[in-house]
C-alpha positions in Angstrom: 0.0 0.0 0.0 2.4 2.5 0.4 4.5 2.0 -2.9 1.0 2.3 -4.0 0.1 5.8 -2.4 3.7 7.0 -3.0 3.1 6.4 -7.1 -0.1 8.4 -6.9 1.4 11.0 -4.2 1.3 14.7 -5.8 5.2 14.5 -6.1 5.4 11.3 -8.0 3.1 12.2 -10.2 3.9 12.4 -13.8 2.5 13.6 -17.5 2.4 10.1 -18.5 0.9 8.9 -15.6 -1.8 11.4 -15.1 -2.6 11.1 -19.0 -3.0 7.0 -18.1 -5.4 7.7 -15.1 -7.2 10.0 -17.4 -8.1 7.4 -20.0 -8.5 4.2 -17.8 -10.9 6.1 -15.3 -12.5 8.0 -18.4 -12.9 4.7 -20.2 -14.5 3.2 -16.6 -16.9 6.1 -17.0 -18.2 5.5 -20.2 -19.1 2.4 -18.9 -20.9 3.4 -15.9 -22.7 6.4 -17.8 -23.6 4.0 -20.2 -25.5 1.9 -17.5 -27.1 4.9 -15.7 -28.6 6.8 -19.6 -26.9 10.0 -18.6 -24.4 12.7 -21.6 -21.3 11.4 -22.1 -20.0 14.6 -21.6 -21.6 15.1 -18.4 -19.8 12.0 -17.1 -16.4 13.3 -18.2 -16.8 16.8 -16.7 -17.7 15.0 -13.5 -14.7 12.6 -13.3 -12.2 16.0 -14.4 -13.5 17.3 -11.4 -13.4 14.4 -9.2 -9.6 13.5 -10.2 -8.6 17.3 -10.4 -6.2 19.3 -8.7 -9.0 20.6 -6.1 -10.4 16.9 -5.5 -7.9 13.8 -5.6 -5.0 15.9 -7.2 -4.6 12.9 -10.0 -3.6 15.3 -13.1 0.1 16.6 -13.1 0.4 20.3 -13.3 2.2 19.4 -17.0 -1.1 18.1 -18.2 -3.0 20.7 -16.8 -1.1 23.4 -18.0 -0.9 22.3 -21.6 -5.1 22.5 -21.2 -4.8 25.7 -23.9 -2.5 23.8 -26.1 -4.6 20.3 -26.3 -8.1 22.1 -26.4 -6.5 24.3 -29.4 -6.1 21.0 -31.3 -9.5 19.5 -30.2 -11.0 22.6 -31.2 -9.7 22.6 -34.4 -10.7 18.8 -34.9 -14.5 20.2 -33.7 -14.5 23.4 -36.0 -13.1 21.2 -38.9 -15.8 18.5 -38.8 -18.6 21.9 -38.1 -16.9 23.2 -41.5 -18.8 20.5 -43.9 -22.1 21.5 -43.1 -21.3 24.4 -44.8 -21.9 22.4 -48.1 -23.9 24.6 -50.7 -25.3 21.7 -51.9 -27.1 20.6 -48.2 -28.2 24.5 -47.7 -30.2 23.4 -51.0 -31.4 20.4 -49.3 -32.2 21.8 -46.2 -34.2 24.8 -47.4 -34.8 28.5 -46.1 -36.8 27.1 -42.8 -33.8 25.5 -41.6 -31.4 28.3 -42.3 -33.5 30.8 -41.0 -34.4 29.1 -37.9 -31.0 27.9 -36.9 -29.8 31.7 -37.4 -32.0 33.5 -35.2 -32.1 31.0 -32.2 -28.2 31.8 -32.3 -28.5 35.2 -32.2 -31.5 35.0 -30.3 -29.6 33.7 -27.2 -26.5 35.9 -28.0 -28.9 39.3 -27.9 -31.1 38.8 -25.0 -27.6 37.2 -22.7 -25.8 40.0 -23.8 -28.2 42.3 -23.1 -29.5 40.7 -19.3 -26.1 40.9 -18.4 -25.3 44.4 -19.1 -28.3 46.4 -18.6 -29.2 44.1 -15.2 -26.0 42.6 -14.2 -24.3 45.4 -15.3 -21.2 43.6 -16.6 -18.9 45.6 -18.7 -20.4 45.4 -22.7 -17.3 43.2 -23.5 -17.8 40.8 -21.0 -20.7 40.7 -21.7 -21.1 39.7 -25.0 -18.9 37.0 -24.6 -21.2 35.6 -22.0 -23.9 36.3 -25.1 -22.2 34.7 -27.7 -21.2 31.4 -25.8 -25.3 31.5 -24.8 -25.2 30.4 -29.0 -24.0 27.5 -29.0 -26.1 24.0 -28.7 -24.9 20.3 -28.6 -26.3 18.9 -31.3 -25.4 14.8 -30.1 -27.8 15.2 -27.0 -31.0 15.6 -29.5 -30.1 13.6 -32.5 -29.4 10.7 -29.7 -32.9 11.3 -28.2 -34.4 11.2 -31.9 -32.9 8.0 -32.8 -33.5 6.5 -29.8 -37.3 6.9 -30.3 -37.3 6.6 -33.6 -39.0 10.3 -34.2 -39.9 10.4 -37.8 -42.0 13.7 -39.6 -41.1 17.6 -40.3 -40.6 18.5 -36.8 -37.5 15.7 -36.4 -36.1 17.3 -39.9 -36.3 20.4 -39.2 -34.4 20.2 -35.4 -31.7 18.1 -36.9 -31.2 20.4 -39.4 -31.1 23.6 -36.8 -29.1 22.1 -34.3 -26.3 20.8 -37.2 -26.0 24.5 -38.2 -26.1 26.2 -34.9 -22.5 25.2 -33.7 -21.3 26.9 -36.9 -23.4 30.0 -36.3 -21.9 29.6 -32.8 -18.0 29.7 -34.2 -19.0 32.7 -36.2 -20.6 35.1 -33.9 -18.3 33.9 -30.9 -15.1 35.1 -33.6 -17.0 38.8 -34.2 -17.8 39.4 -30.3 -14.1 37.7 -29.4 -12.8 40.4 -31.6 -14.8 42.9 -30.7 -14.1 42.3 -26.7 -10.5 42.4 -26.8 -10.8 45.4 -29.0 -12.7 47.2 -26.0 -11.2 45.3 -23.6 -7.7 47.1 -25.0 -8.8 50.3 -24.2 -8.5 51.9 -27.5 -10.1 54.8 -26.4 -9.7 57.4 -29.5 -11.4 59.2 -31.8 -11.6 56.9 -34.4 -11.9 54.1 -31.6 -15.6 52.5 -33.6 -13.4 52.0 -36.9 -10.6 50.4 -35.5 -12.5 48.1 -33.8 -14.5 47.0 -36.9 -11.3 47.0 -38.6 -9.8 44.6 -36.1 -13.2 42.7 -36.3 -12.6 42.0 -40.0 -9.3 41.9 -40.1 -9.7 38.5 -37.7 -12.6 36.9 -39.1 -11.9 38.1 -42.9 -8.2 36.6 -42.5 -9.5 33.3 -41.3 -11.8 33.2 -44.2 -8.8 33.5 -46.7 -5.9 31.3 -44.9 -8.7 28.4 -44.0 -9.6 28.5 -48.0 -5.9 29.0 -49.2 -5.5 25.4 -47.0 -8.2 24.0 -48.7 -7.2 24.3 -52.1 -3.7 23.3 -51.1 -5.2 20.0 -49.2 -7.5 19.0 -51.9 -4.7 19.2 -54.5 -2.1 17.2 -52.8 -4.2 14.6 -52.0 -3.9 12.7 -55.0 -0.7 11.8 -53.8 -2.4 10.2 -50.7 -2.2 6.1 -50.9 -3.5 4.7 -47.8 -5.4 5.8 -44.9 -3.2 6.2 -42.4 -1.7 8.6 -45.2 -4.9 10.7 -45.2 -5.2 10.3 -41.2 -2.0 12.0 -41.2 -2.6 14.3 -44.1 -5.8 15.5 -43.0 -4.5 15.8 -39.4 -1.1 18.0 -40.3 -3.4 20.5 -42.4 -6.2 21.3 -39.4 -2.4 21.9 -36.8 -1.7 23.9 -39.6 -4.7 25.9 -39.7 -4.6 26.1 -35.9 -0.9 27.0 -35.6 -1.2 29.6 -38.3 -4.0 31.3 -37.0 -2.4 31.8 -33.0 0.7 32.6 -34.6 -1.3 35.7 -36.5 -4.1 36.8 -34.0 -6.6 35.1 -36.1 -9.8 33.2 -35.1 -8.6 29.4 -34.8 -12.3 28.3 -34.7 -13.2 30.0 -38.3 -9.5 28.9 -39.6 -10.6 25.4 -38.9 -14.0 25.8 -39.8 -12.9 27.8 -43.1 -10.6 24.8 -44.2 -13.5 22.5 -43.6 -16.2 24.6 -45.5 -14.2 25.1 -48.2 -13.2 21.5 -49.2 -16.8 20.8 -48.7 -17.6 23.0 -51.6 -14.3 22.6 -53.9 -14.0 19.1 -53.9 -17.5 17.4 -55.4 -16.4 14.0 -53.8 -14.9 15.1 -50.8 -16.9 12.2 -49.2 -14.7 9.1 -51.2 -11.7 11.4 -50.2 -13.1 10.6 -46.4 -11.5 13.9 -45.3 -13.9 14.2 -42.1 -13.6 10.5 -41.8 -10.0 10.4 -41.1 -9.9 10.6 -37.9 -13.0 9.5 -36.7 -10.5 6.7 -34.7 -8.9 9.5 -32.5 -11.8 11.5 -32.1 -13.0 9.8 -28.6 -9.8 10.2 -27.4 -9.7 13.2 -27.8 -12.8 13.8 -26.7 -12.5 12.3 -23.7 -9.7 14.3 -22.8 -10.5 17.1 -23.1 -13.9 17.4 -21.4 -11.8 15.5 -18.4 -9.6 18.4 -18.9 -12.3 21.1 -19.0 -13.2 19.2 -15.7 -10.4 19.2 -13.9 -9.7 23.1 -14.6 -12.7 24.2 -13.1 -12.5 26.4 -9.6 -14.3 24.7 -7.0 -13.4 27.8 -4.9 -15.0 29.9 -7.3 -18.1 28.3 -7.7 -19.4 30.0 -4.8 -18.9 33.4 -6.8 -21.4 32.0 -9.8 -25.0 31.5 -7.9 -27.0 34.2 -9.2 -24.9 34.4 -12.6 -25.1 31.3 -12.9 -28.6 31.1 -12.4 -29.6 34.1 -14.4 -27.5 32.9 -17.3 -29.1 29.3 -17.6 -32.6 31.0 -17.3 -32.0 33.7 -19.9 -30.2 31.2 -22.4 -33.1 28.9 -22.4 -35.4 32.2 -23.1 -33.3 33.6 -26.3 -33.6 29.8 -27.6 -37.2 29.9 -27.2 -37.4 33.2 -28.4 -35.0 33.4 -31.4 -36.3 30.3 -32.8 -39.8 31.3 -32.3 -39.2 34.4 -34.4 -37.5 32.4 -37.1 -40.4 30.1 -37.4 -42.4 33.3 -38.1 -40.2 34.5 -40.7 -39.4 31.3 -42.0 -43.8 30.4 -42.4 -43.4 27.2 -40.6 -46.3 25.3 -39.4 -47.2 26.0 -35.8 -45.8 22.9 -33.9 -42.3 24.4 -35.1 -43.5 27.5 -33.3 -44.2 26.3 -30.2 -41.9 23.3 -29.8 -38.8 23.9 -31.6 -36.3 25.4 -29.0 -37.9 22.5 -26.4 -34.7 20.8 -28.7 -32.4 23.5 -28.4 -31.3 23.3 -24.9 -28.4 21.1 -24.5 -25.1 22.8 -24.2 -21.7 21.0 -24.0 -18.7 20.9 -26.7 -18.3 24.1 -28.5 -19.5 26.0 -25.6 -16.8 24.8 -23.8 -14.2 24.9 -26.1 -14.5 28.6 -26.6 -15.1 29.2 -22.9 -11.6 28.2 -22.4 -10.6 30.6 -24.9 -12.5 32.9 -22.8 -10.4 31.9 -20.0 -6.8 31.8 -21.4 -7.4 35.1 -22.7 -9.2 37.4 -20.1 -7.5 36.0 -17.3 -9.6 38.1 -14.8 -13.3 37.5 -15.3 -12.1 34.3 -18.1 -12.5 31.7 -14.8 -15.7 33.2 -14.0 -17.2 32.5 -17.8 -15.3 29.0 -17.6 -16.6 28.1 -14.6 -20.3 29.5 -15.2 -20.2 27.6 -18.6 -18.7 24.3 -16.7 -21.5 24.3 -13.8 -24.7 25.5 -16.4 -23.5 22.5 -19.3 -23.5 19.9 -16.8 -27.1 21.2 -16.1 -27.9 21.5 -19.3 -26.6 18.2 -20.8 -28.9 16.7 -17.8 -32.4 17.9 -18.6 -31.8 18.6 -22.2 -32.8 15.4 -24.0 -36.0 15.3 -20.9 -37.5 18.6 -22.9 -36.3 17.8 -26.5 -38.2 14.0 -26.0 -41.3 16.5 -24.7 -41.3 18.3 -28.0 -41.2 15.1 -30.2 -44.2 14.3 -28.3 -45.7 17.7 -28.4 -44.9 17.3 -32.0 -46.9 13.8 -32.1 -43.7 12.3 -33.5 -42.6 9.8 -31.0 -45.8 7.8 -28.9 -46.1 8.6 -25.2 -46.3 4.9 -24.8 -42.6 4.1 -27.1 -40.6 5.3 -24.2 -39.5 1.7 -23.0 
């Protein structure tokens, strides 16, 4: 017992073994979520927190300080994979309802967040609106799990898978103009021309990652007829999203559009991109990953500080759900759809996890001050989230009358 307790003492403790315990316990985990029908990513923040630095101290400072550097490339992977739903071709498909409902539930959710907490909270505007635009995002595996589970088949089940597929890349996009727009503020440019620099800075990030993610995209598409196998195009498809990552931090750039950009535009310049199996390459790895970093995202949350979130916390969950509700209600006005997308829609829109995360601890690494505040508001309301989301998207397939009251086994 005690060679065992001095291995897993705080000073014995190593990268390697931390990233073993990470895996073994996260693979335990699975199992037992699995059993019990809770997220997947609920289960993972959960055991972050429970082997964290603040709980059993089982992650080495070396892991836990390269958080910013391994959520950089799981972003990356995320924004990548968000990219090919920006296919022309399934916008076609998909239709203006779609399109148009999916947009203003995003921004619905951004607006009214943004706007609670400064004019009631009275949060600076670019604190704010980071709160606001992390409000955007949705988890679009909680629904489409809950669908397919009870088999939900008609217009209403369309239409939600379509919304929530977009709304992680409406998420991306209007995260990258208020991210650029609060560190703009937040730098105290306080001149004359101070409103044209900041839109200059605005564009300037998201227009750049617009060219450099479609400048890779061209370049990726035409070496890859030199790719032979697939561990080649693991590889291949791999070094281009680092590349898109690296190149974007090392020019002040949004990463999340960079990656998203490069994904987008091989969706649209390559007809087969889907033989190529570009956002199939590394579906192998993407677990792992995944599992590590929402153990990570777990285990970087401040217990201490949870005691600060309470009424933020509170107000932010509450106001979320009512910019879903809200946004997508007016998009289903604009959009003419029938009245159960009215009413029922954003019942499918609450789940919160991945993205939201992910740009939380961009938040966090950035804004040092209030970024643990956001992280840990984010952390606490996902876990929430993740919980009773699929309870109310199953109540609006029912409300919908596409899944029987009587097919829940």
């Amino acid at each position: 017992m005690e060679i065992i307790s001095s291995v897993f003492s705080c000073d014995s403790m190593n990268a390697i073994l931390s990233l073993s315990i990470i895996f073994l316990t996260g693979w335990g985990m699975s199992k037992l979520i699995k059993k019990l029908k809770l997220p997947t990513v609920t289960g993972n923040l959960i055991l972050g927190i429970i082997i964290g630095q603040e709980v059993l101290d089982l992650i080495s400072s070396e892991i836990l300080d390269a958080s910013s550097f391994i959520s950089n490339i799981v972003l990356g992977i995320i924004a990548f994979s968000i990219g090919q739903n920006f296919s022309l071709q399934k916008f076609r498909e998909i239709g203006k309802t779609v399109l148009i409902i999916s947009l203003c539930e995003a921004i619905g959710a951004w607006l009214i967040v943004t706007f609670v907490f400064s004019a009631l909270l009275k949060f600076p505007f670019h604190v704010a609106i980071l709160f606001g635009s992390i409000a955007s995002a949705t988890a679009p595996a909680a629904t489409v799990i809950i669908i397919k589970e009870y088999q939900a088949r008609g217009p209403f089940s369309n239409i939600l898978i379509g919304v929530v597929a977009l709304d992680d890349a409406w998420c991306l996009i209007i995260f990258a103009f208020s991210h650029a727009l609060s560190r703009s503020i937040g730098a105290h440019i306080i001149e004359n021309d101070f409103f044209i620099k900041v839109i200059i800075k605005v564009i300037i990030e998201i227009g750049g990652a617009l060219i450099f993610g479609g400048g890779c995209a061209f370049v990726l598409n035409y070496f890859s007829k030199y790719i032979k196998t697939s561990g080649e195009l693991q590889i291949y498809t791999f070094g281009f999203i680092l590349l898109a990552v690296g190149v974007a931090l090392a020019l002040h750039i949004s990463v999340l559009l960079s990656a998203m950009f490069l994904g987008a535009f091989v969706v649209n310049i390559e007809k087969h991109f889907e033989e190529k199996g570009f956002f199939d390459a590394l579906k192998a790895l993407e677990p792992m990953f995944y599992m590590l970093f929402f153990i990570l995202a777990g285990a970087n949350l401040s217990i201490s500080l949870l005691k600060d979130i309470g009424l933020i916390g509170i107000i932010y969950f509450i106001t979320r759900i009512i910019g879903k509700f809200a946004g997508s209600y007016t998009g289903a006005i604009l959009a003419r759809a029938p009245s159960t997308i009215k009413k029922y829609i954003g019942l499918g829109l609450i789940p919160q996890a991945g993205v939201a995360l992910g740009v939380a601890l961009v938040v966090k690494g950035e804004f040092p001050e209030i970024g643990k505040l956001i992280f840990n508001t984010i952390i606490t309301t996902t876990i929430i989230y993740e919980l009773i989301g699929p309870i109310f998207t199953k109540i609006g397939l029912q409300k919908a009358g596409e899944i029987n009251l009587t097919s829940d086994g």
